[in-house]
C-alpha positions in Angstrom: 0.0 0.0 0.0 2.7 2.4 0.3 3.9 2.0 -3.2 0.2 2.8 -4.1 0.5 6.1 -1.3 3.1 7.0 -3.3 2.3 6.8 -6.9 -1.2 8.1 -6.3 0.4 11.5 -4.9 3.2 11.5 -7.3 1.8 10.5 -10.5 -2.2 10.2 -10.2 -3.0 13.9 -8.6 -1.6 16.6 -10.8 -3.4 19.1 -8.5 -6.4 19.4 -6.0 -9.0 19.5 -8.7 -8.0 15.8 -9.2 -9.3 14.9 -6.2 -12.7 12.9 -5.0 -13.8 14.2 -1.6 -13.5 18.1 0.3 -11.3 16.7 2.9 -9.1 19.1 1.0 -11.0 22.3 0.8 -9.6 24.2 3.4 -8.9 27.7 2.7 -12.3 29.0 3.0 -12.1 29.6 6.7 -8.3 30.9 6.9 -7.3 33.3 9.4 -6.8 36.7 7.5 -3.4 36.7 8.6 -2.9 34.0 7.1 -4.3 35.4 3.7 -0.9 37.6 2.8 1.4 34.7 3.8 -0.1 31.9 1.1 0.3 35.4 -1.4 4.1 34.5 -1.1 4.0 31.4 -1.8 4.6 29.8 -5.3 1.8 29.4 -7.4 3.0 25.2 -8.3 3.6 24.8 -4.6 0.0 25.7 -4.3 -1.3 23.9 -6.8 0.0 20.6 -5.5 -1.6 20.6 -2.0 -3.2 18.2 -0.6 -4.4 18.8 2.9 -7.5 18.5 5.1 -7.0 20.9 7.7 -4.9 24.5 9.0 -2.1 23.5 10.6 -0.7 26.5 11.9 -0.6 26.8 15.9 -0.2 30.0 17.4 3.5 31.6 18.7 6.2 30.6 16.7 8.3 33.0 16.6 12.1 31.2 16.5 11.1 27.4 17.0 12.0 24.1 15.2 9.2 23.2 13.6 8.9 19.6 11.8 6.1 18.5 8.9 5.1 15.1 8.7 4.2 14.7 5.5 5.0 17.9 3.7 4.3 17.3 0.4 5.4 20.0 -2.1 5.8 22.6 0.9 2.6 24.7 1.3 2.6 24.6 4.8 5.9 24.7 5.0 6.7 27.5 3.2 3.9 29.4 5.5 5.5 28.3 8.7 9.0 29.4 7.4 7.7 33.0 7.5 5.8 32.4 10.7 8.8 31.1 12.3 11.2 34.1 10.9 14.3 33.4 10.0 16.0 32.6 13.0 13.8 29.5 13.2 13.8 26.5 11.1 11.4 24.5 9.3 12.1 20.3 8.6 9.7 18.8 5.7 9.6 15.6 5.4 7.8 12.9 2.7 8.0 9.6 0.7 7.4 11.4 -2.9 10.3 11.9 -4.4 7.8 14.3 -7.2 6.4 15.9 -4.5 9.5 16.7 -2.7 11.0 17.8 -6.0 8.4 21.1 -6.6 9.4 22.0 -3.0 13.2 21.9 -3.3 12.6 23.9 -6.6 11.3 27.2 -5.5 13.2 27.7 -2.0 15.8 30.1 -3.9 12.0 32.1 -4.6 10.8 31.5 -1.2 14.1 32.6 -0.1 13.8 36.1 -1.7 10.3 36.6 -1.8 10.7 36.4 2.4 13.4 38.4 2.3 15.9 36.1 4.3 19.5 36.5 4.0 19.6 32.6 4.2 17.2 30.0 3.7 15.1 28.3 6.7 14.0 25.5 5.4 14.9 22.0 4.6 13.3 18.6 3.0 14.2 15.1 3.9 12.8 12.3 1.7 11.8 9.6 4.0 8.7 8.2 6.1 7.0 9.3 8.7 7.3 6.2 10.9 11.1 6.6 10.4 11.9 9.5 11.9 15.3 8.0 13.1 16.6 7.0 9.6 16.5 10.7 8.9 18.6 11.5 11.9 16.1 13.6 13.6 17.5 13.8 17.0 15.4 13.1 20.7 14.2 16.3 22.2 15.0 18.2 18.9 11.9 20.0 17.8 9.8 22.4 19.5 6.5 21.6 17.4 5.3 19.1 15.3 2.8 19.7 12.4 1.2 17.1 9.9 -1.8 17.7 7.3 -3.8 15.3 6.5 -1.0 12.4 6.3 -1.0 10.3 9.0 -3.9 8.6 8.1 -2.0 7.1 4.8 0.9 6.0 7.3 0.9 1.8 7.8 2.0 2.3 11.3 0.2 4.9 13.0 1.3 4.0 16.4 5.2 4.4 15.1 4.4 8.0 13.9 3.2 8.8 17.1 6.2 7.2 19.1 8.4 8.5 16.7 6.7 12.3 17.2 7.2 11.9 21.3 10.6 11.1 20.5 12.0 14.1 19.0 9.5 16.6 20.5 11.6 18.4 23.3 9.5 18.4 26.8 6.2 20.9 26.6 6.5 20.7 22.7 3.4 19.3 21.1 2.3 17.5 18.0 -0.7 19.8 16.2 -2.2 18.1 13.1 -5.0 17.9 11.3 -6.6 14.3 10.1 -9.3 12.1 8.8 -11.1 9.7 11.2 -14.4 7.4 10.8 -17.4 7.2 13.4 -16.3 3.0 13.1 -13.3 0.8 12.5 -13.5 0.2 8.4 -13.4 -2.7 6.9 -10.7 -4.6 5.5 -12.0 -4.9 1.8 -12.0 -0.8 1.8 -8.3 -0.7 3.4 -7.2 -2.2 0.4 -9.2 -0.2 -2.2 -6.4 2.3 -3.6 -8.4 4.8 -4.4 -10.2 5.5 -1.1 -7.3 4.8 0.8 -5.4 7.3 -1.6 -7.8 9.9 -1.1 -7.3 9.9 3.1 -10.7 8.0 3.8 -9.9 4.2 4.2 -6.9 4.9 5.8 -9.2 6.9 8.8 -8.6 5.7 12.3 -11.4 5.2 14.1 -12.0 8.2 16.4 -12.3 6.2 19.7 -9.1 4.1 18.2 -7.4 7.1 18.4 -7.3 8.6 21.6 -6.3 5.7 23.3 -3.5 5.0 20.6 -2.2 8.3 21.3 -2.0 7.9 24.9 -0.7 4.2 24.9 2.9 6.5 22.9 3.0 9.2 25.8 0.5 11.5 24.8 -2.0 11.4 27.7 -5.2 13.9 27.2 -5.0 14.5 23.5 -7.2 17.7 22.8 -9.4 18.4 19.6 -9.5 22.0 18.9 -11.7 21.8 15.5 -13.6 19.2 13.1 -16.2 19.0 10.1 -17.8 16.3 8.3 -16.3 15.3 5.2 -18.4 14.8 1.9 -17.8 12.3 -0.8 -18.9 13.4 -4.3 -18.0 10.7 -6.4 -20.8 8.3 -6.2 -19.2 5.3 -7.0 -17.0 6.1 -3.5 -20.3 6.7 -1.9 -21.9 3.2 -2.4 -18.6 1.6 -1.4 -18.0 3.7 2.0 -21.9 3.1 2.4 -22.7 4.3 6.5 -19.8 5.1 7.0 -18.8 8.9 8.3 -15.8 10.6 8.0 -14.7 14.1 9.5 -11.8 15.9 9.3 -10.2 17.2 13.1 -7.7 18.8 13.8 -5.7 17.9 17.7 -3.0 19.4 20.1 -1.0 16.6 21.5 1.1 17.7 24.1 4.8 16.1 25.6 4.1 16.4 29.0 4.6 13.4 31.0 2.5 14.8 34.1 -0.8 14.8 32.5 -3.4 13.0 33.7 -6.0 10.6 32.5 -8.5 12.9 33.4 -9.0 16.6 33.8 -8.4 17.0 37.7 -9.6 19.7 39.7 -7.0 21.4 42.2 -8.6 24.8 42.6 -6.4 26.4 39.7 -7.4 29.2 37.0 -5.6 31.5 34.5 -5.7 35.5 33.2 -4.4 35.4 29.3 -2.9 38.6 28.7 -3.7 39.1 25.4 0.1 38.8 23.7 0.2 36.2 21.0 0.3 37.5 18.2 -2.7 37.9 15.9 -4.9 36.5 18.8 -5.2 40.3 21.5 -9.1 39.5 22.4 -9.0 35.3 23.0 -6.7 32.4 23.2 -8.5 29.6 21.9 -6.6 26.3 23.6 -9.2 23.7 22.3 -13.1 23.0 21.1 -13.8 23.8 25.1 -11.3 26.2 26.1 -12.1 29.8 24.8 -9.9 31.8 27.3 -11.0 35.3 27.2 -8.5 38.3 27.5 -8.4 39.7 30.8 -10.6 37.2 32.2 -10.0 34.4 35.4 -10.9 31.6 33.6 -10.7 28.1 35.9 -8.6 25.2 34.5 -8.2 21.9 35.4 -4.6 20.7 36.4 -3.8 19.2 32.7 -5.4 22.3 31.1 -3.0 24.2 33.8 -0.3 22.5 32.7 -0.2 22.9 28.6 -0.2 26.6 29.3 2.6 26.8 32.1 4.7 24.1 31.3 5.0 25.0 26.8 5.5 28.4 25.4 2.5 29.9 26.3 3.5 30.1 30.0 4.7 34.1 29.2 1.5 35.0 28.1 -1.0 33.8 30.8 -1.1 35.0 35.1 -1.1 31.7 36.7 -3.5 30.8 39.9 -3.5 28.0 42.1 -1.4 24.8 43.0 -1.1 21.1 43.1 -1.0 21.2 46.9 -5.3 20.2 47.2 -7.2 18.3 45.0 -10.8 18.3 44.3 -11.8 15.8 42.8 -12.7 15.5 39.1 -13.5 18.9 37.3 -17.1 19.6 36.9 -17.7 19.0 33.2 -15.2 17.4 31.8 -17.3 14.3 30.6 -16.6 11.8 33.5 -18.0 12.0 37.2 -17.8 10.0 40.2 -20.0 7.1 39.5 -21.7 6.2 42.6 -25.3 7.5 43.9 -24.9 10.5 46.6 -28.1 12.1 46.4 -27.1 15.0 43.7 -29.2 15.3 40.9 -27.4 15.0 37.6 -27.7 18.8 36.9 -25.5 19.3 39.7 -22.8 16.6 39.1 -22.9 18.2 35.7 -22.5 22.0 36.3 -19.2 23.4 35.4 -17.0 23.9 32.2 -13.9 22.6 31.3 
């Protein structure tokens, strides 16, 4: 299958109008900021992308960031200017032809950014590999990955291989397909949906314990839609099945806990990231207001004092008392004390 993987995105897809699905039309709800960034960017670089989400997490300013599954370097090319030019950016894929209309234009990229030296590099390789490429433990500072993972044969080795090089409080943010149920065999096999990022899905309830089980404890989803399949002839083969695209933070920080425990904690965001002065938006259930006390449970606590965002947020609260699990966040204590459910519900987190 990864012969197919490759020849599909290196000889079948000349561009994105080849495609079969939307899990790929994703530019109608970028960031404006974003808007001037993909004007830099060469036109063929464009026209050879492929992914199903925005992968671009907020403060970058000077980190090593790595791609998973790059491609021809669209969102590489838009992190290099997000990351200026005293940070770097690693691309890496298994198509040789896709690699090949990245390493073309970074001389353009180069100048059109204005950098005395380039910032950018791509590695031909797999995902599940990271150590064949020499990518070093506790070497990069964030992780992106666009719609690939799901075409990887080993998803648990990407994942291992990502907690490996991220340096502590790093995280992996990427942007996937998944399934509402496992699929079936007969459809892994079919090159054509498993070449346009649906057969490959996980299944979403797969997922979060796969992630955990390689050091990822309390992944987060920060945004999803439903994916449409407009080729009929895909339709009657996927059948009932669903298939969304969602984007996750995973964070490297070995503390976390299984669940989101309550120690009395809350956080002020100051309003500093850049592009982002009225809200920091952590996750689908974190919308931290400027100015605000807005209570957190320990984990939440954690992936803003323990990663980069700790300079932008006034920290309350300890680990010294714990209260129990934090109202709200999907799990209770199970036995019968004589609150209504309203109560043992009541909360946000």
């Amino acid at each position: 299958m990864q012969e197919t993987v490759q020849k599909y995105y290196g000889e079948t897809l000349s561009g994105t109008h080849d495609l079969q699905t939307n899990a790929c039309c994703t530019d109608a709800g970028l960031p404006e900021y974003v808007k001037p960034l993909l004007a830099k960017v060469h036109n063929e670089v464009l026209a050879r992308y492929y992914g199903c989400g925005l992968v671009l997490p907020e403060q970058l300013e000077g980190l090593t960031i790595l791609d998973l599954g790059c491609g021809a370097g669209r969102d590489v090319y838009v992190l290099s200017q997000l990351v200026g030019e005293k940070g770097k950016v690693i691309g890496v894929d298994m198509t040789e032809e896709q690699l090949a209309v990245a390493r073309r234009h970074e001389k353009f990229h180069q100048k059109a950014f204005g950098y005395k030296r380039g910032n950018v590099r791509f590695l031909h390789g797999y995902i599940e590999q990271l150590d064949e490429l020499k990518l070093a433990d506790a070497s990069i500072d964030i992780i992106v990955s666009n719609c690939v993972i799901n075409l990887a044969m080993d998803k648990a080795a990407v994942l291992r291989e990502a907690y490996r090089v991220l340096k502590p409080g790093g995280e992996l943010y990427f942007s996937d397909v998944y399934s509402d149920r496992r699929i079936p065999k007969e459809l892994i096999n079919d090159p054509v949906l498993y070449g346009e990022c649906l057969s490959g899905a996980l299944y979403w309830n797969d997922f979060v314990p796969l992630a955990r089980t390689q050091g990822f404890t309390d992944p987060r989803l920060v945004e999803d839609r439903p994916i449409t399949i407009d080729n009929p002839q895909l339709q009657v083969k996927t059948g009932n099945i669903r298939f969304y695209s969602a984007t996750y933070r995973l964070f490297k920080l070995p503390e976390l806990e299984l669940a989101c425990e309550d120690y009395g904690q809350s956080v002020v965001y100051r309003g500093t990231i850049l592009h982002h002065p009225h809200a920091f938006v952590l996750d689908k259930h974190h919308f931290i207001e400027t100015g605000k006390q807005f209570t957190v449970c320990g984990n939440t606590w954690r992936m803003l004092h323990d990663t980069r965002f700790a300079g932008h947020f006034d920290f309350y609260g300890s680990f010294e008392r714990h209260y129990g699990i934090f109202p709200g966040c999907g799990m209770g204590i199970p036995f019968d004390d004589g609150t209504s459910d309203e109560q043992k519900s009541s909360g946000c987190c």
